[in-house]
C-alpha positions in Angstrom: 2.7 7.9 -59.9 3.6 6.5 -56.1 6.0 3.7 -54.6 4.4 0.3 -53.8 5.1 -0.7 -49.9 6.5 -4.2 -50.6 4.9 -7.7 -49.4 7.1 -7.8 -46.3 5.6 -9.0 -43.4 6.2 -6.9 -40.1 4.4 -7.1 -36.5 2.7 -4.3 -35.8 1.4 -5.1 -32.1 2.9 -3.1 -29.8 3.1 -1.9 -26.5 -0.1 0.6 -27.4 -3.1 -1.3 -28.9 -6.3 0.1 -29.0 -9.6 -2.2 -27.6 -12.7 -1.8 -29.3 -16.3 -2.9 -28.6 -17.4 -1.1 -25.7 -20.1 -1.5 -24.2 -19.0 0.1 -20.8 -16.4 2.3 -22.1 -15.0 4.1 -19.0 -17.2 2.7 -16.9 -16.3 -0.1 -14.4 -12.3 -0.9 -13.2 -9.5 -1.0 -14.6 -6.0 -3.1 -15.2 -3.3 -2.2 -13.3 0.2 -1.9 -14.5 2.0 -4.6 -12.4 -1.1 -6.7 -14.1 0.4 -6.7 -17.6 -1.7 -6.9 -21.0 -4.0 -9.7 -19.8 -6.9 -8.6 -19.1 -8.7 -10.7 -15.7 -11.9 -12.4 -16.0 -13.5 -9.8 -13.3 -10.9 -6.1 -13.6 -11.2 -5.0 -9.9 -13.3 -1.7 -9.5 -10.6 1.0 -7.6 -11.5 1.0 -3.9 -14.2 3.1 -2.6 -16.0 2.7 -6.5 -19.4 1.3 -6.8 -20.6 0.7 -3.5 -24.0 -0.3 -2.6 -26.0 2.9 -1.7 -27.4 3.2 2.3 -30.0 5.8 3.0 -27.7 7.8 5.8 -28.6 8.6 9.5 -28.8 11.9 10.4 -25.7 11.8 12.1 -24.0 10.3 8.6 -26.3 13.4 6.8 -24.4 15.9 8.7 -21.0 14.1 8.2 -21.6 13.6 4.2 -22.7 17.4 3.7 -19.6 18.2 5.5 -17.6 16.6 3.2 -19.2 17.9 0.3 -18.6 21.7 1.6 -14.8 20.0 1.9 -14.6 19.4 -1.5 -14.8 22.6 -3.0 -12.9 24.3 -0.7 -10.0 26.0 -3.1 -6.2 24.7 -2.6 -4.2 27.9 -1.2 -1.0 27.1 -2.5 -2.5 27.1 -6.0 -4.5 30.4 -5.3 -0.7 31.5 -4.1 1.2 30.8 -6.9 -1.7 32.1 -9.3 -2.0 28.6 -10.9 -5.2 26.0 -11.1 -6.2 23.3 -8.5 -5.3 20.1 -9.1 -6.1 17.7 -11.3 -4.3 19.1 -14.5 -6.1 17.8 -17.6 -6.3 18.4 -21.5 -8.3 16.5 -23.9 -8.5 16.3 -27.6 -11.8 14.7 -28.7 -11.2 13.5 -32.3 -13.7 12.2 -35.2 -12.2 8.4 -34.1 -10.5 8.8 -30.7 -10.6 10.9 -27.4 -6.9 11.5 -26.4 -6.4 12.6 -22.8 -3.1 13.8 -21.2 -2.7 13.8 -16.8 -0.2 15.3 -15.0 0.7 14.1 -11.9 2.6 15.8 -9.6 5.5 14.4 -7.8 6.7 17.6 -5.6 3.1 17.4 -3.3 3.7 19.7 0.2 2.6 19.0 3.5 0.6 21.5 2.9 -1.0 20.1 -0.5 -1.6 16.5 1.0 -4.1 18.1 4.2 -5.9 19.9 1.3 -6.6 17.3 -0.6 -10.4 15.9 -1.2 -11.8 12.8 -1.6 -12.2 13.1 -5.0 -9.3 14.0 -6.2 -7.3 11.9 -4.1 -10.1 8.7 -6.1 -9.5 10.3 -9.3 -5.4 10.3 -8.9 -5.6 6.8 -8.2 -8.2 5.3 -11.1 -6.1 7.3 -13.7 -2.1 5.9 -12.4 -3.0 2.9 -11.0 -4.4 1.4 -13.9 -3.1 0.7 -18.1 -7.1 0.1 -19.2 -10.3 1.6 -18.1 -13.6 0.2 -18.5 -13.3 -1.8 -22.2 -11.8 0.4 -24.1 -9.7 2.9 -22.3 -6.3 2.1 -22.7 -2.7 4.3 -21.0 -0.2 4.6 -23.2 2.4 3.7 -20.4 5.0 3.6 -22.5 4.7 7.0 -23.4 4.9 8.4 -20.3 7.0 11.6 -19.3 8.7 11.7 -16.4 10.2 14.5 -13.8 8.4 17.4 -16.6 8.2 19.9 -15.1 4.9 22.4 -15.8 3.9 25.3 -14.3 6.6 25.2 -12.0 5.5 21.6 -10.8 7.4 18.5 -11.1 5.5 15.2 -12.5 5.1 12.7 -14.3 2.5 12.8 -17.9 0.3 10.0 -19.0 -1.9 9.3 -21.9 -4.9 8.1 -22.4 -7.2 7.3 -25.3 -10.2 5.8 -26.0 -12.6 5.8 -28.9 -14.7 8.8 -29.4 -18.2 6.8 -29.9 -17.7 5.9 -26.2 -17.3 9.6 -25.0 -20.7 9.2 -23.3 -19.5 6.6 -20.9 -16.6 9.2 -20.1 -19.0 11.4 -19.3 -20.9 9.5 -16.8 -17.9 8.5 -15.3 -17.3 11.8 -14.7 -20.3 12.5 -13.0 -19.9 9.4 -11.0 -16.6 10.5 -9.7 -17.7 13.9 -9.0 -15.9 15.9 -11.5 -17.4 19.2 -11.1 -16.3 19.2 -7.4 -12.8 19.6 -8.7 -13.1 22.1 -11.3 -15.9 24.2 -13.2 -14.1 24.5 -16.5 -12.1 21.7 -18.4 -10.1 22.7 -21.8 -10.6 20.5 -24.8 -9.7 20.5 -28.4 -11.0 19.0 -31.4 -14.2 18.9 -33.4 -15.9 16.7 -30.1 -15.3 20.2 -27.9 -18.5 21.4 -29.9 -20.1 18.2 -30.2 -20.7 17.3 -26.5 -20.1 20.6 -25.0 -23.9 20.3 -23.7 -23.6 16.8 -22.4 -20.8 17.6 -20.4 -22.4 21.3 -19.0 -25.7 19.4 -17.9 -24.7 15.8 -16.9 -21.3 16.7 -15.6 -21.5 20.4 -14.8 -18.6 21.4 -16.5 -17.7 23.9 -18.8 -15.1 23.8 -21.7 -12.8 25.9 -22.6 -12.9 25.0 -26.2 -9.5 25.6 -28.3 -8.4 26.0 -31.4 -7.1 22.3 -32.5 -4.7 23.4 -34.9 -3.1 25.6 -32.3 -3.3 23.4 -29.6 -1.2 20.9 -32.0 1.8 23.0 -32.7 1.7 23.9 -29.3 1.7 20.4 -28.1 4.8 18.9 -30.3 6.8 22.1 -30.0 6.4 21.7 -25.7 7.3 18.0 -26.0 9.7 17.9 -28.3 11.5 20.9 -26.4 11.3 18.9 -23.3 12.6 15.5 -25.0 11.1 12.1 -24.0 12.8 11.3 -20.9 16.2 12.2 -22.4 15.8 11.6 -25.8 14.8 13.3 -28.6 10.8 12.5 -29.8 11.6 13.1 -33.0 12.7 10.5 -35.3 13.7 9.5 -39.1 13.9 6.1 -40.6 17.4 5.2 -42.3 17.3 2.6 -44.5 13.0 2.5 -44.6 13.0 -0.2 -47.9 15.3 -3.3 -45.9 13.9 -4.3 -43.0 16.8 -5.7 -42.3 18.8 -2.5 -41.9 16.0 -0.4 -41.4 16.3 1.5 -37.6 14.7 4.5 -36.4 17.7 7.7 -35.5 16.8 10.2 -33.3 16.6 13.6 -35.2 16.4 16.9 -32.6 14.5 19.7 -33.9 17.1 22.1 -31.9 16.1 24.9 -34.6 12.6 23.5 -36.2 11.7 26.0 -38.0 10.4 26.1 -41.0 8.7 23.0 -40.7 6.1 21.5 -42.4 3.4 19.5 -40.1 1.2 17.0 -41.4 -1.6 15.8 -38.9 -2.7 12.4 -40.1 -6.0 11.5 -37.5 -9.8 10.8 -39.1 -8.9 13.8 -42.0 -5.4 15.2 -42.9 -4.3 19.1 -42.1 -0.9 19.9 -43.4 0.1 23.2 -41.7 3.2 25.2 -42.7 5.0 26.7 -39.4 7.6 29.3 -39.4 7.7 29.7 -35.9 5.3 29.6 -32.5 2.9 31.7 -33.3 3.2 32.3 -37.3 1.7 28.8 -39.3 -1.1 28.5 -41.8 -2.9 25.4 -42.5 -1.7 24.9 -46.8 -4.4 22.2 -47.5 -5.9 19.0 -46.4 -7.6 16.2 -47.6 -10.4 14.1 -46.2 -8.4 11.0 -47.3 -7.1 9.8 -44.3 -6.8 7.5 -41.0 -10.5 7.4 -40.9 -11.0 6.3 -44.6 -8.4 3.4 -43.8 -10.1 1.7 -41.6 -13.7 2.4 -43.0 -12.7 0.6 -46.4 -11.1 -1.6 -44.4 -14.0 -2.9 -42.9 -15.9 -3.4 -46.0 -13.3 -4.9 -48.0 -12.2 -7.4 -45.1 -15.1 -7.1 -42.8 -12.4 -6.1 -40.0 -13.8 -4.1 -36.7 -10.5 -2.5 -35.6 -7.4 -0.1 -36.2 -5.4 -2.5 -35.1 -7.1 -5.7 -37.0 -6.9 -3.7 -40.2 -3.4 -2.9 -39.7 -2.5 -6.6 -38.7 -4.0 -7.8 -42.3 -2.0 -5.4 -44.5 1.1 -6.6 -42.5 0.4 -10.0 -44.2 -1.0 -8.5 -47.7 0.8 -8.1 -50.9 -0.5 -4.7 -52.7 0.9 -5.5 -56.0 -1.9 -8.0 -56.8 -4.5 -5.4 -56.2 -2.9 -2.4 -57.9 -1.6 -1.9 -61.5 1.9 -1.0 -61.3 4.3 1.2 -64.1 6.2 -2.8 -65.2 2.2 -3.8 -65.5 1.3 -1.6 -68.4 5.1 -0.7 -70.0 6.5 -4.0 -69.0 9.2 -2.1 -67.4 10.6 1.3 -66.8 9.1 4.6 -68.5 12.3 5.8 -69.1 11.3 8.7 -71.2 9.9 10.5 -67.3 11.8 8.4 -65.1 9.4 6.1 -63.5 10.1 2.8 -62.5 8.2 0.0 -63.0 7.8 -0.4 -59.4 5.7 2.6 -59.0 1.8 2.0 -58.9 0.1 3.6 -62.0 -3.4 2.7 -60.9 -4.4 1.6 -57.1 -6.5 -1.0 -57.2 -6.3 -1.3 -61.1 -5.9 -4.8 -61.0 -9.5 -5.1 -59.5 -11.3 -4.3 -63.0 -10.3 -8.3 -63.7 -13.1 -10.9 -62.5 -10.0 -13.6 -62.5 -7.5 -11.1 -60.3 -10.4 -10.5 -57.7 -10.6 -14.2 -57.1 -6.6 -14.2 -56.5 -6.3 -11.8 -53.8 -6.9 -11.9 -50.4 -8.7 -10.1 -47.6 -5.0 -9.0 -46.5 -3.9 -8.1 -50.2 -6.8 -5.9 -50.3 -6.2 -4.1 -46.8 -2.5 -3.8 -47.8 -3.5 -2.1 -51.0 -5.6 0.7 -48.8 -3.4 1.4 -46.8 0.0 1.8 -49.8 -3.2 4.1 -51.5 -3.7 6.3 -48.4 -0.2 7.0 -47.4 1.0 7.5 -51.3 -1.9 10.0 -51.5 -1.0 11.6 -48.0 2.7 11.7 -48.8 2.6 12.8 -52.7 0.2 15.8 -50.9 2.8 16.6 -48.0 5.4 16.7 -50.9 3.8 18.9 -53.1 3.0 21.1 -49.9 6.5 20.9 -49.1 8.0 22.0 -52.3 5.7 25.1 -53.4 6.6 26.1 -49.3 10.1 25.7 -49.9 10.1 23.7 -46.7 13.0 20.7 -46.7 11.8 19.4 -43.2 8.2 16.9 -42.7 7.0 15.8 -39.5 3.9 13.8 -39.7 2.1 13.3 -36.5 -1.6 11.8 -36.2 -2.8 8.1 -34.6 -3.2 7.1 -37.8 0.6 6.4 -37.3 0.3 4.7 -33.5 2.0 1.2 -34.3 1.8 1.6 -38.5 5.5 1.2 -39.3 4.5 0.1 -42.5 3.0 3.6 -43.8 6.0 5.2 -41.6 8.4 3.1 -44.3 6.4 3.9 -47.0 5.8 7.9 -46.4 10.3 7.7 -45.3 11.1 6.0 -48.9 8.7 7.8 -51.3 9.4 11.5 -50.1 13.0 10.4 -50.9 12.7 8.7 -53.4 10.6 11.5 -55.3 12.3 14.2 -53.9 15.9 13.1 -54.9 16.7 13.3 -50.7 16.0 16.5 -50.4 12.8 16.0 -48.1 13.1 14.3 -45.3 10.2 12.4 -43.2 10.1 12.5 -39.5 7.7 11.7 -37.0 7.3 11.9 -33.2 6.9 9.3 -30.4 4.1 11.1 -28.9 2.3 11.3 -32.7 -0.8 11.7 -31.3 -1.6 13.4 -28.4 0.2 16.8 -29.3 -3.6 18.6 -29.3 -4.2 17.2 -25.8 -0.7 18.4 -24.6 -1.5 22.0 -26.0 -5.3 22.2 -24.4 -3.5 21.2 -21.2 -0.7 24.1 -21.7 -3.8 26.6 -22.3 -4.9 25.5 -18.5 -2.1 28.0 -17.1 -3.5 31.0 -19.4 -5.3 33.7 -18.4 -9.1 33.7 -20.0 
């Protein structure tokens, strides 16, 4: 038995909304910040991108060969201090999206700025000066950490994402920039580290470093939450999760997170138990997740997007669609405590030719998405409990601008646990497996 979400409407565009239909993907320019969320009929290509080719003289041969000994020469101070050449990157490449985290030093030396190349200096600039690559690439600007310090350096963060089926105009951006001249070996995370590890070795001429996801995760949150979110604390609870009217979210510092459990919500689920850095254990996981939202999604409501899907369930009312506790006891079961608010059957309603023809494409995407987060949270709980673990943070993309599962996942472990679990969540939900490939940059191989 779960709690039904309510028929509440809620907004759920936000400052980070993901862009499908790519065609380019990373290819071509981008949007600049001061631009804002309109995108311009024609998004200027960065300067220096794209231009027409000339056959060179031989004076301009000599020049261009030059310039390409230039660009591998190595960057003393970072052969000094024992840490890697700049550009500092980590990437997660999901089942459903490619997250990828930047940092961008602030603290450059004299020194630093006479050594940089061409292509770094390109590369810098197309990643910072932009909030959407190609058609599809979008920064998370409002995410961004500033003055973090890593590896001894000063910067600032970003995230990016972009959906995974466009990973092969990545790459070829990548080779168009010139990638390789920067660095031989990139570390990457997720199941895509495998999947296109040849792609980017032959077209690209890079290696990967390929890391444990699960790892790189724990890693990831544990760093950011530990460094805060410029000041505050990235980790959150909901008070008040069933009125929107009184609903807020309240900072919650994990000063002393352990034991925790952590539940990754992306394509899949993995719900890890973590007693501290380096002793966790994945408990279970279910294939139910972000991914099977938005597939049934799209054949229920013939949606295309995340974001589209997540925009009708704001509008839907799930109690047409499923059979509820009331529905079938016309009431309470008082004998075990359920109320009749509590779905007995998700999409039990849907067995009846005249109920089908009374719901709506939004009723049904509301319905899919109360099913999947009352089967993720009724898991988590059960995880919870059998760990003896009072503390939930659930993390994943399936979470980026989905207050509405948020609510529902705050009010049912609750509800069902008598308050004594509690659900949090992160602002950086996620990109904690790029943050963690990036920390595995400054380790020794």
């Amino acid at each position: 038995m779960k709690k039904v979400g309510g028929s509440e409407r809620q907004s759920v565009s936000g400052s980070g909304t993901q862009v499908n239909g790519v065609t380019n993907g990373y290819h071509g320019g981008g949007r600049s910040e001061e631009e804002g969320r309109q995108r311009p009929e024609a998004p200027p290509e960065p300067e220096g991108e794209h231009q027409q080719e000339q056959k060179p003289s031989r004076a301009g041969y000599i020049q261009e060969q030059s310039r390409a000994s230039a660009l591998s020469i190595p960057r003393w101070d970072a052969v000094k201090k024992n840490r890697p050449p700049f550009p500092w990157f980590g990437i997660d490449i999901g089942g459903t999206l490619v997250k990828l985290v930047y940092f961008q030093p602030n603290d450059i030396t004299i020194e630093e700025e006479h050594e940089e190349v061409i292509n770094l200096r390109s590369i810098q600039k197309y990643l910072t000066c932009n909030v959407t690559y190609g058609s599809s690439g979008i920064r998370d600007v409002h995410l961004q950490l500033k003055d973090l310090t890593i590896c001894g350096r000063k910067g600032n963060l970003h995230f990016i994402r972009f959906p995974t089926q466009n990973m092969g105009a990545f790459i070829q951006m990548g080779k168009e920039k010139h990638f390789s001249s920067l660095h031989t070996v990139l570390c990457a995370t997720g199941g895509g580290a495998y999947k296109f590890e040849e792609d980017l070795r032959t077209i690209v001429n890079l290696q990967l470093r390929k890391l444990d996801e699960l790892h790189c995760l724990i890693q990831g949150m544990l760093h950011i939450d530990s460094s805060g979110f410029n000041g505050s604390a990235d980790c959150y609870y909901f008070e008040n999760p069933t009125d929107l009217e009184k609903c807020k979210k309240v900072a919650y510092p994990l000063d002393n997170p352990y034991p925790l459990l952590l539940v990754n919500i992306g394509s899949g689920v993995s719900i890890l138990a973590v007693y501290s850095k380096d002793n966790y254990k994945r408990v279970t996981g279910t294939s139910i997740g972000g991914g099977t939202f938005l597939g049934l999604c799209c054949l229920l409501t013939g949606c295309s997007t995340f974001d589209e899907a997540l925009e009708m369930a704001s509008n839907g009312e799930s109690t047409k669609v499923d059979k509820l506790v009331r529905d079938i006891y016309g009431g309470d079961y008082e004998q075990f405590g359920l109320p009749g608010w509590a779905v007995a059957s998700s999409f039990g309603h849907m067995m009846s030719k005249e109920k089908q023809e009374l719901v709506s494409k939004e009723d049904l995407a509301r319905a899919t998405l109360v099913t999947i987060t009352n089967n993720i949270g009724s898991i988590a709980m059960m995880c919870a409990l059998n760990e003896n673990i009072n503390r939930v943070v659930f993390v994943g993309n399936f979470l980026r601008i989905n207050t509405l599962s948020m609510r529902l996942l705050s009010n049912a472990m609750d509800y069902w646990s008598k308050g004594q679990l509690k659900a949090l969540f992160m602002e950086h939900e996620g990109y904690f497996g790029a943050v963690g490939a990036l920390l595995k940059l400054f380790d020794p191989v």
